[in-house]
Residue frames relative to the residue before (quaternion, step in Angstrom):
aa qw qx qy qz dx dy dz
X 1.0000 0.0000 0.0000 0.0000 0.00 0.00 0.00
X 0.6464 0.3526 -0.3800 0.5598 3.85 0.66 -0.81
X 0.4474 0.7206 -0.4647 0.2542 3.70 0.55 -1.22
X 0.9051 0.1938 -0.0425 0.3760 3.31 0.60 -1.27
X 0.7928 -0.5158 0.0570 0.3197 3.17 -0.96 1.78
X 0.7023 0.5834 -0.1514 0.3788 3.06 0.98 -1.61
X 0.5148 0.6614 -0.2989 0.4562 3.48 1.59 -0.79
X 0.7195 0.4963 -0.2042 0.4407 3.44 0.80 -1.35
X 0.6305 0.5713 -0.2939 0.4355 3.40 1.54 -1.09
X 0.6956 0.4204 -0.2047 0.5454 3.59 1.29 -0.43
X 0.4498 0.5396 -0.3904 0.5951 3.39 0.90 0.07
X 0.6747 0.4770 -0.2329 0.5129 3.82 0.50 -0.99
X 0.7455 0.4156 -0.2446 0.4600 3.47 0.97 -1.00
X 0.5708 0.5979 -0.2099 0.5222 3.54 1.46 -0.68
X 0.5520 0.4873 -0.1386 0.6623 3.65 1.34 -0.67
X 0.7877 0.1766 -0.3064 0.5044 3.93 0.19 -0.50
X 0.8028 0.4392 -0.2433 0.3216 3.83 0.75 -0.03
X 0.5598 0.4805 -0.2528 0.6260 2.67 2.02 -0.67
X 0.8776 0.2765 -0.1067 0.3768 3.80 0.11 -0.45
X 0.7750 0.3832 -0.2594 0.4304 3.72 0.88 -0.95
X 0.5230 0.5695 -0.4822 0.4119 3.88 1.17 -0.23
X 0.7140 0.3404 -0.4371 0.4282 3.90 1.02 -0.41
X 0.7267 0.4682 -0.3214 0.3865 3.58 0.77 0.42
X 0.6152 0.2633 -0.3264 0.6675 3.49 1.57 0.15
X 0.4139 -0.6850 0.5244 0.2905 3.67 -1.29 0.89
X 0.3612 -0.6298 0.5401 0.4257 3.34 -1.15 0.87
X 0.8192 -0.1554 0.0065 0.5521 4.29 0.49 -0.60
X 0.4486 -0.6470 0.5797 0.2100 3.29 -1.60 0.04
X 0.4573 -0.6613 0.5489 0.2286 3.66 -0.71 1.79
X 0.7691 -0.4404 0.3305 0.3244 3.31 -1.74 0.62
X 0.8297 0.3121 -0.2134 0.4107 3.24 0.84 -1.11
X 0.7961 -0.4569 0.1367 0.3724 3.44 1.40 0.54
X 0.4613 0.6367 -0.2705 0.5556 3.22 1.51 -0.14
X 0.4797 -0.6429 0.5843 0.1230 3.36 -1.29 1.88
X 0.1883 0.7073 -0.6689 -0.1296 3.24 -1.49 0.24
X 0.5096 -0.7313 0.4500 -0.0544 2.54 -1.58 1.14
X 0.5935 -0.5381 0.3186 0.5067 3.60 -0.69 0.16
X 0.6019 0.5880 -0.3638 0.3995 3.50 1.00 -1.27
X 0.5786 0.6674 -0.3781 0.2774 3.43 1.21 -1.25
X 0.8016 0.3652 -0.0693 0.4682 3.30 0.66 -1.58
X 0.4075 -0.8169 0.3134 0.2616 3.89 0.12 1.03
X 0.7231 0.4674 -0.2090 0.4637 3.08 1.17 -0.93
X 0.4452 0.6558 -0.3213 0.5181 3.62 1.37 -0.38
X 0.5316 0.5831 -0.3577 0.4995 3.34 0.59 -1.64
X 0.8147 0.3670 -0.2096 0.3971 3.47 -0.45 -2.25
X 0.5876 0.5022 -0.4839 0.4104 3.77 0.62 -0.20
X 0.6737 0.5340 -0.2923 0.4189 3.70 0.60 -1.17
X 0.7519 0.3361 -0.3156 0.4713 3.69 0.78 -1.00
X 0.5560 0.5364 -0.4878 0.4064 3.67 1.20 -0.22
X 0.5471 0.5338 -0.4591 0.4526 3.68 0.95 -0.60
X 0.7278 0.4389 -0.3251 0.4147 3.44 0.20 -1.57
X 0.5840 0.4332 -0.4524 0.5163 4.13 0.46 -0.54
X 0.7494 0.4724 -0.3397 0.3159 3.54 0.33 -0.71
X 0.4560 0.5486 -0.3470 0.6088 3.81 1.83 -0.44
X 0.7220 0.4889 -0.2677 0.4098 3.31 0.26 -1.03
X 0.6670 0.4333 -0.2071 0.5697 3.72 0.83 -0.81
X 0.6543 0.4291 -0.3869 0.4879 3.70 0.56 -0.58
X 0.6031 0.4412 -0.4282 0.5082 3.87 0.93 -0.89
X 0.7092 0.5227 -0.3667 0.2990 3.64 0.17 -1.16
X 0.5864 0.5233 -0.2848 0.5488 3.85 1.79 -0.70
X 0.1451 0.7535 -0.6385 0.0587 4.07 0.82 0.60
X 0.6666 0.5412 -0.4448 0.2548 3.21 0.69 -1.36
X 0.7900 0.3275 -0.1679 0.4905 3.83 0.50 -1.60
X 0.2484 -0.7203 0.6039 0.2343 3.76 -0.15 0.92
X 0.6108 0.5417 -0.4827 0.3170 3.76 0.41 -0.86
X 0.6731 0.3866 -0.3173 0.5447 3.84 0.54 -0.99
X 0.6342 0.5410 -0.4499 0.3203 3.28 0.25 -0.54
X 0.6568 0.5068 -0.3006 0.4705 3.66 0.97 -0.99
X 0.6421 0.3863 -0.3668 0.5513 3.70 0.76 -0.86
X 0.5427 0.4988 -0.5503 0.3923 3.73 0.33 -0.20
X 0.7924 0.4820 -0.1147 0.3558 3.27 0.48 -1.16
X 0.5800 0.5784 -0.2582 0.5123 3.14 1.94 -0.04
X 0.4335 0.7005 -0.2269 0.5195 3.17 2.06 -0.80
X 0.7474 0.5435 -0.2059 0.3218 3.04 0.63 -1.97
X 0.4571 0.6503 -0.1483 0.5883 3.54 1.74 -1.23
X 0.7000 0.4394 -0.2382 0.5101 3.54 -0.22 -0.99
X 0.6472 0.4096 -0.3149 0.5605 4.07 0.79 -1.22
X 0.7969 0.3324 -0.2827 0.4178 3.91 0.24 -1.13
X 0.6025 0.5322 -0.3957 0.4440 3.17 1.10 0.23
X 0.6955 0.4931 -0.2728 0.4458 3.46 1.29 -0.30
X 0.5811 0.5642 -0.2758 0.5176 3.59 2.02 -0.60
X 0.5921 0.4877 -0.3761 0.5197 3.68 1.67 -0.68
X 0.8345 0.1641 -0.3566 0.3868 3.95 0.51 -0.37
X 0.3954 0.5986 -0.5664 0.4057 3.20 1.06 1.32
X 0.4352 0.6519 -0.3222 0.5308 3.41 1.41 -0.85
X 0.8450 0.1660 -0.1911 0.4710 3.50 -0.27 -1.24
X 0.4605 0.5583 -0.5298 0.4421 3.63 0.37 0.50
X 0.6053 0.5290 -0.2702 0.5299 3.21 1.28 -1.03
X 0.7062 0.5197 -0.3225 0.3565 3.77 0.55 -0.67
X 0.4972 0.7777 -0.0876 0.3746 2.50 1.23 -1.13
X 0.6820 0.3040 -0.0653 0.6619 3.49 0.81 -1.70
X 0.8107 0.2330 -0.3324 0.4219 3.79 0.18 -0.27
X 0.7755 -0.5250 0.2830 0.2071 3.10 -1.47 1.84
X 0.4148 -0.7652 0.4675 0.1543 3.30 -0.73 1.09
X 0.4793 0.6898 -0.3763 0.3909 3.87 0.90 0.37
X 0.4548 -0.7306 0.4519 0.2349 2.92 -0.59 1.38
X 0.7056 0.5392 -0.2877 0.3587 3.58 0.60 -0.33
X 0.7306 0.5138 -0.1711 0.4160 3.06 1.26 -1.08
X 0.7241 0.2028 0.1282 0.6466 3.55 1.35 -1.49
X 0.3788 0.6863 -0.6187 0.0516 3.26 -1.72 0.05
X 0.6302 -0.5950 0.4699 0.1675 2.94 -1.74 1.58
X 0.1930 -0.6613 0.6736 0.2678 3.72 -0.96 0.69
X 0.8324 -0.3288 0.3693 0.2504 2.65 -2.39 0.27
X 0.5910 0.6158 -0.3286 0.4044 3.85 1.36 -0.96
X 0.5812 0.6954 -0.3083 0.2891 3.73 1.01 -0.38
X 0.5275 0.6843 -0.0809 0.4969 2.53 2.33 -0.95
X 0.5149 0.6644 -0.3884 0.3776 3.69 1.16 -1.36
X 0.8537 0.1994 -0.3906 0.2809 3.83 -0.26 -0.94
X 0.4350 0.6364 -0.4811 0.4174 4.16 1.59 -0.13
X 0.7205 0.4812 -0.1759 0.4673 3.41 1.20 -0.38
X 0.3635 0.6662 -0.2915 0.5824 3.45 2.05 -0.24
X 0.8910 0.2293 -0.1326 0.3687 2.59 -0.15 -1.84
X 0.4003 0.5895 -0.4346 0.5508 4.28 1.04 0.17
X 0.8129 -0.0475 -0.4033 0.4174 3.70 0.25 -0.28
X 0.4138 0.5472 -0.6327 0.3592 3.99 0.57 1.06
X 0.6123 0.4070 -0.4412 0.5146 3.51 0.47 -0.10
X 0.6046 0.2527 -0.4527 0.6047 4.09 0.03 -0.25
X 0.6690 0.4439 -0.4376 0.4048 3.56 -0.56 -0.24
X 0.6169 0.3957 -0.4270 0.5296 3.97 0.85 -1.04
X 0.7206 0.4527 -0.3920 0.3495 4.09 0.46 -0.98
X 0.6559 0.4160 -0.4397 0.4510 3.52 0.89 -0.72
X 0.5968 0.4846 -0.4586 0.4457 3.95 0.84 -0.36
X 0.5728 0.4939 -0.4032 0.5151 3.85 0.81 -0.39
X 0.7153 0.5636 -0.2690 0.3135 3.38 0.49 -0.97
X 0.1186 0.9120 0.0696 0.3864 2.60 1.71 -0.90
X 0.8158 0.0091 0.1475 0.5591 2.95 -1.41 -2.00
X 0.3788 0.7213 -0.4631 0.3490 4.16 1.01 -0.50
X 0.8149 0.4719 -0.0219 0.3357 3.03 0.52 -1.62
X 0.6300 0.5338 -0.1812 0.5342 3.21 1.34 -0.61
X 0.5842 0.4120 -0.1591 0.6809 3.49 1.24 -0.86
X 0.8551 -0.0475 -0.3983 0.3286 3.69 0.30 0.59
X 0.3514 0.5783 -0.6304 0.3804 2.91 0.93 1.50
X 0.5566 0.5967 -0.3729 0.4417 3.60 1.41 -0.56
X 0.7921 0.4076 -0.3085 0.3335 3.19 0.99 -0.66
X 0.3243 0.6855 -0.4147 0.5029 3.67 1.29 0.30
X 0.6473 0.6152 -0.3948 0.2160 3.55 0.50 -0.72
């Protein structure tokens, strides 16, 4: 199960959603106050649904097929927390003095970069299996 590439690629993804959004701020309120994933409830439940969903897609080595739609799922979620993010930028004032966007806003554009190498090395993969099957 670790052996193979894609494992590590979820592990990485399971590690940036599951652990670094409560330790980098996603922005900073007018009057100075961090906020955090924990801060915002529904954020939170997005990050650990990703990270259950890495975690489940590694734990599915055996069936590659579910595994990819897991991981297509997973994608689809960090794709919905990134244009929730930038909606969020968006609405908060662009002055450097006043506001500013943390580094955590970043976490699922990075998510979702290693679910795609992880979907090709699972494709790659199932490639391989299907022409060793076909040699028989």
């Amino acid at each position: 199960m670790i052996q193979r590439i894609q494992s590590l690629y979820l592990i990485v993804v399971a590690i940036l959603t599951g652990i670094l959004p409560f330790f980098f701020n996603l922005w900073i309120h007018i009057d100075g106050t961090e906020v955090f994933a924990n801060n915002e409830m529904l954020i939170s439940i997005a990050f650990y649904a990703s990270t259950v969903l890495a975690i489940w897609a590694m734990v599915q080595f055996k069936n590659r097929k579910s595994q990819f739609v897991i991981n297509r799922l997973n994608m689809i979620l960090n794709v919905f927390l990134l244009g929730f993010f930038v909606y969020r930028s968006l609405n908060l004032s662009g002055e450097t003095l006043v506001s500013e966007k943390g580094i955590g806003m970043l976490i699922p554009v990075f998510s979702i970069i290693f679910l795609v190498l992880a979907n090709k090395a699972i494709k790659k993969d199932e490639d391989l299996v299907k022409s060793v099957d076909r040699l028989r």
